[in-house]
N, C-alpha and C positions, 0 to 999 in steps of 0.2 A: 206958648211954651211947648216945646221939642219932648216929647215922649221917650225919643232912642236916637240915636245914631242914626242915620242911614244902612242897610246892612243888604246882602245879598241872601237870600236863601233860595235853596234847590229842594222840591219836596218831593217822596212819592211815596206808593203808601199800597200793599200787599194784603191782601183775604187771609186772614190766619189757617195757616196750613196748605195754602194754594199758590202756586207761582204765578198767576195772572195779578198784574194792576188795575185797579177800580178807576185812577185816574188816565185821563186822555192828557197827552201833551205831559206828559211826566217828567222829558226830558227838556222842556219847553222850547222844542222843535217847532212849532207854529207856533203864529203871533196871537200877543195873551189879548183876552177879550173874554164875553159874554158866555161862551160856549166852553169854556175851559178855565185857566186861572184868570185869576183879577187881582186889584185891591181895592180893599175897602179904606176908605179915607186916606189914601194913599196915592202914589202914582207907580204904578211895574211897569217893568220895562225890561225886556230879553237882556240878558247879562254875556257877551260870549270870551271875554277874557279871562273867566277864572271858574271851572265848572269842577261839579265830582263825578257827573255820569252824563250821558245824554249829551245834545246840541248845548245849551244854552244854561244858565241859571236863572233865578228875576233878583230884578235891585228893584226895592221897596224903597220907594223916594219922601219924603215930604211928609212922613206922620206924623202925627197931631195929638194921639190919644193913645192911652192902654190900647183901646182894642183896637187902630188902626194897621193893616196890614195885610199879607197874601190872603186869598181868597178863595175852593175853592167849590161852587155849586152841586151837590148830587144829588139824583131824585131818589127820595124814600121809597122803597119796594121795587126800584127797577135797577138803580147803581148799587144804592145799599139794601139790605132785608133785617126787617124789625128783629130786633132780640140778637142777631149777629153779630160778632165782636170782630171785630179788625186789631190789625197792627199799623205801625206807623212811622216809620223812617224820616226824620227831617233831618235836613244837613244845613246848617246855619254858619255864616260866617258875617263878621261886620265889619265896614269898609271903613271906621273911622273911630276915636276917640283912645286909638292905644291900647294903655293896660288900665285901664278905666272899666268896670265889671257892672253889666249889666246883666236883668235878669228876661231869659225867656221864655215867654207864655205859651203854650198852645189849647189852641178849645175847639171841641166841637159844637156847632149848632146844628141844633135842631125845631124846624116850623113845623108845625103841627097843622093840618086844614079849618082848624078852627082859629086858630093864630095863636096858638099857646106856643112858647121857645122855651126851649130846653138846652141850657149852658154846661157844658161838660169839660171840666178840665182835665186832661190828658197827661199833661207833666208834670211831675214834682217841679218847685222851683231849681232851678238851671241860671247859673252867672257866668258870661262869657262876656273876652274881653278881645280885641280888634287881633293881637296876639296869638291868641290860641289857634288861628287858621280855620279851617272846616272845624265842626264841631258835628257828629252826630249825634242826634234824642232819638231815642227810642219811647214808644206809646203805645200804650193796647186805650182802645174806647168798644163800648158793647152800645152798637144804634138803643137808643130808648123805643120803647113799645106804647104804640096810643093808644089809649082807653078811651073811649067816648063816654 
């Protein structure tokens, strides 16, 4: 069973009150891998037909699940710093199903060194349909803080 559509999304994502990005390949100018974006349960793949900023977007192929989809790695205390809140710019469009209204999710994770994960939902529910074009969400998330 098919989760979503197929869909292109372009993300990036701003220190609150700071004009540097926390992510690399933002514009997804290099190829997605290990070191930058991914998907989870999914296949990306550089989009450059239809972008809102930067070289490229990623088309999220082949999901399977709710949580299936872009992905993207940052290390606790070096990319991100405990207790600091971010903002979060996503730009969402999907490639198929029309005016058929789908809704979407975004989360952050967080792994903890002990393996505890910490799921944070960042958006109100959002329904967007092939129709609407780019779609920007807007998201504030504050990193959780470990306690041991």
């Amino acid at each position: 069973m098919l989760a979503g559509p197929v869909f292109a999304v372009l993300l990036c994502a701003a220190l609150c009150g700071a004009e540097s990005q926390i992510f690399r390949n933002a514009g997804f100018e290099s190829p997605l891998g290990p070191d930058n974006w991914s998907c989870s349960g999914c296949t990306g793949l550089q989009y450059g037909d239809d972008k809102v900023e930067g070289d490229y977007s990623m088309e999220a192929q082949g999901r399977r699940a709710d949580w299936a989809g872009p992905t993207y790695l940052l290390t606790y205390g070096t990319d991100v710093i405990s207790g600091q809140t971010y903002d979060f710019q996503i730009y969402v469009k999907l490639l198929a199903d029309g005016s058929n209204q789908h809704e979407i999710k975004a989360v952050v994770s967080a792994t903890f060194s002990d393996g505890e994960k910490v799921y944070q939902k960042i958006s109100s529910p959002t329904f967007i349909s092939q129709n609407d074009g780019w779609f920007k969400l807007t998201a504030r998330a504050t990193v959780p803080v470990f306690t041991a």
